[in-house]
C-alpha positions in Angstrom: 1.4 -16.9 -32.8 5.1 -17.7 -33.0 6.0 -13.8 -33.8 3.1 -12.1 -31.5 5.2 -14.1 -28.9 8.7 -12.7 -30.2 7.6 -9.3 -30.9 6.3 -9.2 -27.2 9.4 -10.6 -25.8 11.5 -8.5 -27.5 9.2 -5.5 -26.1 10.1 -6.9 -22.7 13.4 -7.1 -23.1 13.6 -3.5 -24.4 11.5 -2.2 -21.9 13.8 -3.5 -18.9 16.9 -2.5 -20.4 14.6 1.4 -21.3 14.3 1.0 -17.6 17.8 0.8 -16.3 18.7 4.1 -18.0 15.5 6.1 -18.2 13.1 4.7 -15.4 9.4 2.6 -14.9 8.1 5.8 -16.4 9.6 5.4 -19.7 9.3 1.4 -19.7 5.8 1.5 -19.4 5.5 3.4 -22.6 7.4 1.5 -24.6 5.4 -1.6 -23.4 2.1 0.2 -23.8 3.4 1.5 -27.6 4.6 -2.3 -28.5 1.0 -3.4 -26.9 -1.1 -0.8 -29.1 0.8 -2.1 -32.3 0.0 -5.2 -32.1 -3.2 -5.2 -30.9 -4.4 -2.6 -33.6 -3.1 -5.6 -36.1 -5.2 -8.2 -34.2 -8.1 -5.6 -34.1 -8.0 -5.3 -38.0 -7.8 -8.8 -38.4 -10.8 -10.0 -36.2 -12.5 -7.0 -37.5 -12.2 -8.3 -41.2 -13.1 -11.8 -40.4 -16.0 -10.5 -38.5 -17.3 -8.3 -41.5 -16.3 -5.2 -39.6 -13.8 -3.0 -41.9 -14.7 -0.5 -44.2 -12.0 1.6 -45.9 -9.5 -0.3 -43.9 -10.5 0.7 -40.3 -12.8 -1.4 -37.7 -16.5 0.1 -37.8 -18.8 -0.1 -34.9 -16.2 -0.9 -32.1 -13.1 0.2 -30.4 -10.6 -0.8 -28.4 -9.8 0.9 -25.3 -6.7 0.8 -23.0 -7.3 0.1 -19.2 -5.7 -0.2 -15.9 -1.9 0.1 -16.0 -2.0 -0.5 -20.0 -3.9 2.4 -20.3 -2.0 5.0 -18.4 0.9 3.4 -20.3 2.6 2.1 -17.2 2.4 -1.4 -18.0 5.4 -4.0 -16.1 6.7 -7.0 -18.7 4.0 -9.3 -16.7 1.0 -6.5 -16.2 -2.7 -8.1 -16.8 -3.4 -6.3 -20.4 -6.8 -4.9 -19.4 -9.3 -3.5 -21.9 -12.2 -2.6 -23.3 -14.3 -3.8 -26.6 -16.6 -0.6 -26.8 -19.2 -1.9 -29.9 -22.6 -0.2 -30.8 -25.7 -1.2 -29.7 -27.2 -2.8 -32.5 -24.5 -5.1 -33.1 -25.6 -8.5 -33.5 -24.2 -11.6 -31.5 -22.9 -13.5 -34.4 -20.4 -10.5 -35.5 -19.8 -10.1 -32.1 -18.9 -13.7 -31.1 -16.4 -13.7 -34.4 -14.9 -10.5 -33.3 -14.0 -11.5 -30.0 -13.2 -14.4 -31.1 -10.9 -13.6 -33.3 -9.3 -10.9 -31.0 -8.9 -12.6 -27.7 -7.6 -16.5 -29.1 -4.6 -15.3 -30.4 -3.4 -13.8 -27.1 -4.5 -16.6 -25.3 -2.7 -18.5 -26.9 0.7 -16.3 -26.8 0.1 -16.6 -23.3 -0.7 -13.0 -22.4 -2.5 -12.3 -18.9 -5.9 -10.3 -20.6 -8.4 -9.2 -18.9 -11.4 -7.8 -20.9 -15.1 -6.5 -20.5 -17.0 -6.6 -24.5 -20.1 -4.3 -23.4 -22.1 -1.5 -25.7 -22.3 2.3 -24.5 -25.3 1.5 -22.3 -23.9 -0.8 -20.9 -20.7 0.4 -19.8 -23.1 3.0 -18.5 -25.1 1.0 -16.6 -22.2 -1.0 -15.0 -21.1 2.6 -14.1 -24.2 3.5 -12.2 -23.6 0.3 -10.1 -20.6 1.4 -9.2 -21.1 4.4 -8.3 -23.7 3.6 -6.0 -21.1 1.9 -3.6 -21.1 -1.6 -5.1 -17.3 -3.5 -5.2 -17.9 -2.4 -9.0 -16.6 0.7 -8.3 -13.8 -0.8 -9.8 -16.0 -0.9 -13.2 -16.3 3.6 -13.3 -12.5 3.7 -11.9 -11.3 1.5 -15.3 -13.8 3.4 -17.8 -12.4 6.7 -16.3 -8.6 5.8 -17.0 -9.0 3.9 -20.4 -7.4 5.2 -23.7 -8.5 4.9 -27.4 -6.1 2.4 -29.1 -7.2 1.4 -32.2 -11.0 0.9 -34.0 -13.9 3.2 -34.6 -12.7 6.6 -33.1 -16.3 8.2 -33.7 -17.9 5.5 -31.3 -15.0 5.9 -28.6 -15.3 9.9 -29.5 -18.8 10.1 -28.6 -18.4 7.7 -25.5 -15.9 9.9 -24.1 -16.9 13.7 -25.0 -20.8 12.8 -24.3 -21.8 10.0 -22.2 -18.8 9.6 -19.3 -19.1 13.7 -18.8 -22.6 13.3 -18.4 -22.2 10.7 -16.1 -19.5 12.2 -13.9 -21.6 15.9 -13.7 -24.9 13.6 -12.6 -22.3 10.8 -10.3 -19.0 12.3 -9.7 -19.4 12.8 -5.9 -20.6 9.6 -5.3 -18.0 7.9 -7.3 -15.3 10.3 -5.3 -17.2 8.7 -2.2 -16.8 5.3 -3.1 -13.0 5.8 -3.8 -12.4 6.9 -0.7 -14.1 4.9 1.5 -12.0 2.0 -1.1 -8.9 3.8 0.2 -9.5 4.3 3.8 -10.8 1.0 3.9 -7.3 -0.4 2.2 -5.4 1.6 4.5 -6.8 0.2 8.0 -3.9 -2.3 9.8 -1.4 -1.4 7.6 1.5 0.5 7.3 4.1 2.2 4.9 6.6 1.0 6.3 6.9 -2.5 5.7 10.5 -4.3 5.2 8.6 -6.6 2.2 6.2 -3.8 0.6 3.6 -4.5 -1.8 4.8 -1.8 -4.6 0.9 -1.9 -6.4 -1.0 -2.1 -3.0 0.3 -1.3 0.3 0.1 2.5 2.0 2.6 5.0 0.0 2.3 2.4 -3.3 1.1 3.1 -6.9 -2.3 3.0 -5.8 -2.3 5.8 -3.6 -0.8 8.3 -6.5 -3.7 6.9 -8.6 -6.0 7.6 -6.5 -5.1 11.7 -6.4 -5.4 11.0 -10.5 -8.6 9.1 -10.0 -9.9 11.7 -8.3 -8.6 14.7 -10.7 -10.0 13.1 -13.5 -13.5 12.4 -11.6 -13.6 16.6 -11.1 -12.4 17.9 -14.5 -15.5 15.8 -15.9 -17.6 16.5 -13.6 -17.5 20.2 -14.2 -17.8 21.7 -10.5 -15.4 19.2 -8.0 -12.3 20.9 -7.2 -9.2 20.3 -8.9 -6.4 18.6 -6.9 -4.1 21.8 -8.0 -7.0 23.8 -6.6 -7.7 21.9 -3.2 -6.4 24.2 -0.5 -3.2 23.0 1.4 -2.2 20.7 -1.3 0.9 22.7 -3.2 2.7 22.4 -6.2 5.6 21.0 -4.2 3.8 18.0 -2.5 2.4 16.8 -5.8 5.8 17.2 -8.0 7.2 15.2 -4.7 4.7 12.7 -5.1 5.1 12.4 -8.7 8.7 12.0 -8.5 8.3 8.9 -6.0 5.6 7.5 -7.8 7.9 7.5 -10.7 10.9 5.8 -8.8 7.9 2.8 -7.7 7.2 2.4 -11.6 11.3 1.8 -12.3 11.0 -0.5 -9.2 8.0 -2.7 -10.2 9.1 -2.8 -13.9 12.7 -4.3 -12.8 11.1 -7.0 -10.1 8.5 -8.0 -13.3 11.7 -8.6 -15.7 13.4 -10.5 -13.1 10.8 -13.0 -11.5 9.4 -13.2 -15.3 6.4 -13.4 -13.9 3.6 -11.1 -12.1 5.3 -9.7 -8.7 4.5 -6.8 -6.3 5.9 -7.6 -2.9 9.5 -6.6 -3.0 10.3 -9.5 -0.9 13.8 -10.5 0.7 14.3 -13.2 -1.7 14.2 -10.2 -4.8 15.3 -7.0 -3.5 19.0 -8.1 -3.6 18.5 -9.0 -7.7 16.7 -5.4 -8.0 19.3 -3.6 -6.3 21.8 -5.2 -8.6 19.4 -4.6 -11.9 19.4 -0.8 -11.1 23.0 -0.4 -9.8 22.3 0.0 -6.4 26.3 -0.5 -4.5 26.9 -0.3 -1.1 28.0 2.9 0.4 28.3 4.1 4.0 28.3 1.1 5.7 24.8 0.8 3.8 24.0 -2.5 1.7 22.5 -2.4 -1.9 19.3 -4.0 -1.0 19.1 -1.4 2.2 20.0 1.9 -0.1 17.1 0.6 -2.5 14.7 0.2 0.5 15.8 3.6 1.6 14.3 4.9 -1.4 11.7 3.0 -1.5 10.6 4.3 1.6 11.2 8.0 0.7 9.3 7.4 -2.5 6.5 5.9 -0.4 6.7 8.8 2.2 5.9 11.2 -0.4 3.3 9.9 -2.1 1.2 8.4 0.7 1.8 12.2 2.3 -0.5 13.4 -1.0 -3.0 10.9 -0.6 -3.0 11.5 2.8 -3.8 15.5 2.2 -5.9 14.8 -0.1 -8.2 12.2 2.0 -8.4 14.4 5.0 -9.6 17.5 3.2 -12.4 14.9 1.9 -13.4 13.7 4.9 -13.6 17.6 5.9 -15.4 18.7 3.0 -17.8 15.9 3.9 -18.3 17.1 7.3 -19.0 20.5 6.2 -21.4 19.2 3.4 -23.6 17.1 5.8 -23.4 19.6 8.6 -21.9 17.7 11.7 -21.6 20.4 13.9 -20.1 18.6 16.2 -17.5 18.4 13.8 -17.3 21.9 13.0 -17.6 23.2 16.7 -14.8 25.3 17.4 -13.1 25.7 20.6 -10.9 27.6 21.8 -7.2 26.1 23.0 -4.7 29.0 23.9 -4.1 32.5 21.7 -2.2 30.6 19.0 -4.3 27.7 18.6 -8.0 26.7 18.1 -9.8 22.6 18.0 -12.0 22.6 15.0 -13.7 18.5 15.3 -11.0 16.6 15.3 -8.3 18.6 14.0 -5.9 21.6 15.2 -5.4 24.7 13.3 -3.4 28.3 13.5 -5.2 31.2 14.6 -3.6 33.1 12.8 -1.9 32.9 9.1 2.0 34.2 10.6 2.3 31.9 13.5 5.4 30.1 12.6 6.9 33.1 10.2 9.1 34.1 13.0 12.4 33.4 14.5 10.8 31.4 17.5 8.3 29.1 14.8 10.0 25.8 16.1 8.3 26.7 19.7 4.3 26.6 18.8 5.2 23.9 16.4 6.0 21.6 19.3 3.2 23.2 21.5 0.8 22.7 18.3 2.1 18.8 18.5 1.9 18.6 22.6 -1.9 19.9 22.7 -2.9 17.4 20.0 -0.9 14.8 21.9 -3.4 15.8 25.0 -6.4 16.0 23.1 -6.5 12.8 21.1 -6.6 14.7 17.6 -4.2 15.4 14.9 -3.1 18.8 13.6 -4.7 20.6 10.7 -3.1 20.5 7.0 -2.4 24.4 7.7 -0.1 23.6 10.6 1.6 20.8 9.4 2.2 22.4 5.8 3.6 26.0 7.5 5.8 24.0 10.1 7.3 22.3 6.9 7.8 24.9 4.6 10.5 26.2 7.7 12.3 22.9 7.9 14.7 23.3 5.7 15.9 26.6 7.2 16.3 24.7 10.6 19.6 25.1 12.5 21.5 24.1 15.2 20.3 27.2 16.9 16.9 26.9 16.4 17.0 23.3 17.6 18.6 24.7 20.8 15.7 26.4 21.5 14.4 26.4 25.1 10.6 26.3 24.5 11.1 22.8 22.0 12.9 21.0 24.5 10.2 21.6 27.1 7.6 21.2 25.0 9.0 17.9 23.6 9.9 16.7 27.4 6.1 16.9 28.2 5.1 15.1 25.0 7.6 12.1 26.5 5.9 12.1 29.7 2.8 12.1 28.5 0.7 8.9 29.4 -1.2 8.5 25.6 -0.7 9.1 22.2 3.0 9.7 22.8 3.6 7.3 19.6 1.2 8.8 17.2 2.0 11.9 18.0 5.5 11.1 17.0 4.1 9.7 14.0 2.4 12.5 12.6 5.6 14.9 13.4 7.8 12.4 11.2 5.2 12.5 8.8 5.9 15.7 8.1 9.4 15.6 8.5 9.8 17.6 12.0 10.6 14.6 14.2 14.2 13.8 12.0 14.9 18.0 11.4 14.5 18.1 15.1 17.0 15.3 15.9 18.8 14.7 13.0 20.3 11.1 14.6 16.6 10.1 14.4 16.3 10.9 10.4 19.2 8.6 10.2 17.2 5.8 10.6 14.1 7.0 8.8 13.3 4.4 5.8 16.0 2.3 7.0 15.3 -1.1 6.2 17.8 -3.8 8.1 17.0 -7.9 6.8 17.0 -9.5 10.1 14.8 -11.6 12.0 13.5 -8.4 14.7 12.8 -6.2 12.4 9.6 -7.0 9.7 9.5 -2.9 9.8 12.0 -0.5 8.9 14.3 1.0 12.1 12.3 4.1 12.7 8.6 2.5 12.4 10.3 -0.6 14.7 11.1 2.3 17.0 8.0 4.0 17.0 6.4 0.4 18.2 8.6 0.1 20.9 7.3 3.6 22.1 3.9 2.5 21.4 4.4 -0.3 23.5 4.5 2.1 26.6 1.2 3.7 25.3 -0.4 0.6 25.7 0.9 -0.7 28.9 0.1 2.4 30.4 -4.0 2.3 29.0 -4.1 -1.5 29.6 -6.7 -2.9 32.3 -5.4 -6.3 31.4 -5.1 -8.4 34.0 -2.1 -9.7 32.5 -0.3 -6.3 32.0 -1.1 -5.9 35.9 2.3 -6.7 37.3 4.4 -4.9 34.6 2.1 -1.7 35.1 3.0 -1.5 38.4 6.5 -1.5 37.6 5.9 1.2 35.2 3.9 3.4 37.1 6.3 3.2 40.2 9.5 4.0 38.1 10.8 7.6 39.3 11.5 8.9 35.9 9.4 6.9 33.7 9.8 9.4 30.7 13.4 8.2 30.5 11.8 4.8 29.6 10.2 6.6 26.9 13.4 8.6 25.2 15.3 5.0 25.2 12.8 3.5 23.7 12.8 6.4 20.8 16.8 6.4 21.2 17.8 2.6 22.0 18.0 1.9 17.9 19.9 5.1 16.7 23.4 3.9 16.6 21.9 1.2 13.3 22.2 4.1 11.0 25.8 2.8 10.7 25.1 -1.1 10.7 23.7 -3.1 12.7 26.7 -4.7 14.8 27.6 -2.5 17.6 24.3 -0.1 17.2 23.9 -0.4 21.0 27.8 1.3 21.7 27.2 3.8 19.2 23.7 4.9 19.8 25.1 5.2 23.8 27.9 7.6 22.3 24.9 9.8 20.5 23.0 10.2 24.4 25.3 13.4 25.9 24.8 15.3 22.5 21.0 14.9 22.6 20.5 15.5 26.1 22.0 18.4 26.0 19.7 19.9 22.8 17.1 18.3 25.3 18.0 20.1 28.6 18.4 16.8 30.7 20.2 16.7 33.7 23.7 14.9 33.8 21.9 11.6 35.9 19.2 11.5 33.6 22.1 11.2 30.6 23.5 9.0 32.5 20.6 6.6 32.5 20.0 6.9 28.8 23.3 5.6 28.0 23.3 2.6 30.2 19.5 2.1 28.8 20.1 2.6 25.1 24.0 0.8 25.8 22.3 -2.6 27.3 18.7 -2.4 25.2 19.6 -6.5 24.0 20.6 -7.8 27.6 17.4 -8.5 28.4 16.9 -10.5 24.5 20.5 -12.0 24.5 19.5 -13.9 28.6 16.2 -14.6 27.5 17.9 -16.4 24.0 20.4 -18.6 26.5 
């Protein structure tokens, strides 16, 4: 027991300083290799004691990697899932020695296991379960994942090549149901954008990359689901993006394992000073550590929740198409560029936004979805961002964006999600680059449990609310709102009022005022109307710092 438990520590140890230089990526597999070694030794020996070995090699079970161990991603304080695979006529006493034998050892070396010991039919059987919708689903996800360590390779051979395909052709599209209903379901009330994120869990975290892998593997066994490289609308660049992110959350969770020396997720205040430090994150532009490693955090989390996002919505419209809703399907017209397909928006035709003038139907395409209550297609959102990077000063000057964007601000709904969806796919901060400043900017005080530009997104949701509230309550501050003269004024200092923190927090208020006459102009506002935003984005605390006296 006393070397199990230095062998694994020093496979910690390795593993964090592996992760410094060459990322979580890396780590994991040298955890996951240390892990295999010495669980193929403990194999053998419970094997022999059990009356199990024959030519040197466990017969009539395996041992099978799962969860994070068996993509070989595993953290220093990962659970150690897996999976005793034996054959069906194995009888309890062998069995009982076996596990015995196994599991004591690493119990007692302290390791976090967790194991199932089940037969083919068995695993089968759970399987079935779970893909009928019950919380086993979790049972199907871990048998699709798991890797052959160590044991009899003809059982796990057989498993694998025979019964899981088999399964997956008669199953898949229920299982692919059941993990997205999982995800949807994980997704409501929460946000990516959290100051404290859970880096396993929350929106834009590890599990929503797995789940585009969960779902890939699901279709290449099944034989006729598409591919994720196939699915329309999802391209080589989002998933290489995605990839890379997920890869930078890996480095992340591997460092905060190493240094709470325990089990931890939530990058919390308390730890994400110690993590910038681990991976030699200095400040730089007025920019903490801890802040520059949230800013990645968030990008990383961006990119991978824009995947899962993709590749959620063209399930829930392959399943509208599959059972029909033609409600759903009904197309309607909206102007020549434009059509409403159910919920969504899409081009009418394939060169919309190839020309000079693209940026003007992309913030048309944004305004009509804005009216309608729905969000624009893949198609549109995709096209609008393959032009970003070719975005200019010029093309921001454009007269048709400025109007467009004007009406969205004086709309009276869906102003905020609107706003949402066009940072989503990274038109909002191209647009006005003071606003991609603050995008994944994470500031540790006590206002902001969000980062700047989610925070600021609130604020405009606020106005969104007040203006659909029949509270009596929200009565008196209604009135006030519907009798101001220029209310969408309220709205662009409530998008502008935190601008000027993309320097620091002290002093945000002065500098975001200095930033107004350079975005009302791009905007086309009058010189009053500038006026008013800099005395509104200037004094944005009075109101906090009388109420605090």
């Amino acid at each position: 027991i006393g070397a199990f438990k230095s062998a694994w520590n020093s496979a910690r140890a390795e593993a964090a300083k592996v992760n410094r230089s060459a990322g979580g990526r890396v780590a994991g597999e040298v955890l996951a290799a240390a892990c295999d070694r010495l669980l193929t030794m403990l194999l053998n020996f419970a094997a022999k004691r059990a009356g199990m070995i024959h030519e040197g090699v466990p017969v009539g079970v395996a041992l099978l990697a799962m969860g994070s161990y068996g993509r070989r991603e595993l953290a220093a304080y990962s659970d150690i899932d897996m999976l005793l695979l034996h054959g069906d006529n194995l009888g309890d006493e062998k069995l009982e020695a076996l596990v015995g034998n196994l599991l004591r050892p690493l119990w007692d070396a302290g390791l976090q296991i967790g194991h199932a010991v089940r037969s083919k039919g068995e695993c089968i059987r759970a399987m079935e379960d779970a893909a009928a919708g019950d919380s086993a689903v979790e049972t199907t996800t871990a048998v699709l994942e798991a890797r052959f360590v160590s044991g009899d390779g003809a059982l796990a051979g057989a498993f694998y090549n025979v019964d899981v395909p088999e399964f997956f052709r008669r199953r898949g599209r229920v299982f692919v149901d059941a993990k997205f209903e999982e995800t949807i379901k994980r997704w409501q009330g929460l946000s990516v954008y959290r100051t404290q994120p859970n880096i396993k869990e929350s929106p834009g975290a590890l599990r929503d990359f797995q789940l585009a892998l969960w779902i890939d593997k699901a279709a290449h066994l099944s034989g006729h689901l598409p591919l994720l490289k196939d699915r329309p609308l999802v391209s080589k660049e989002v998933i290489d993006e995605a990839r890379a992110g997920y890869e930078r959350l890996l480095t992340f969770r591997v460092s905060l394992h190493a240094l709470c020396r325990r089990k931890q997720d939530v990058l919390d205040f308390s730890m994400q000073q110690a993590v910038a430090e681990d991976l030699s994150y200095e400040g730089l532009d007025e920019l903490k550590g801890p802040e520059r490693l949230l800013r990645d955090y968030f990008r990383a989390a961006t990119a991978v929740h824009r995947l899962a996002q993709m590749v959620t919505r063209r399930y829930l419209e392959e399943r509208a198409i599959a059972s029909r809703d033609i409600e759903r399907l009904r197309r309607r017209i909206i102007d020549d560029d434009f059509t409403r397909i159910g919920d969504y928006l899409y081009a009418s035709r394939d060169d919309l936004f190839s020309g000079e003038d693209w940026i003007e139907p992309a913030f048309r395409a944004f305004l009509h979805a804005a009216r309608l209550g729905i969000s624009v297609g893949q198609d549109v959102g995709e096209a609008i961002r393959a032009r970003l990077p070719q975005i200019t000063d010029q093309t921001r000057a454009h007269p048709g964006a400025a109007i467009h964007f004007s009406d969205l601000m004086r709309s009276r709904e869906n102003v905020a999600r609107t706003l949402r969806s066009m940072r989503g796919i990274g038109l909002l901060g191209a647009y006005l680059p003071e606003f991609s400043e603050i995008e994944g900017l994470a500031i540790n005080d006590v206002y902001h449990d969000y980062t700047v530009d989610e925070h600021t997104l609130f604020v405009v949701e606020a106005a969104d609310v007040l203006y659909a509230s029949t509270e009596s309550f929200d009565q008196f501050r209604r009135g006030i709102l519907e009798q101001l003269p220029r209310p969408y004024l309220l709205r662009l200092a409530c998008l502008f009022h935190d601008l000027g923190k993309s320097r620091g927090a002290p002093g945000h208020s002065e500098r975001g005022a200095l930033m107004m006459p350079q975005i009302g102009q791009r905007l086309r506002l009058s010189a009053a109307d500038v006026r008013m935003l800099i005395f509104l984005v200037q004094e944005h605390l009075t109101l906090s710092k009388v109420s605090q006296r």
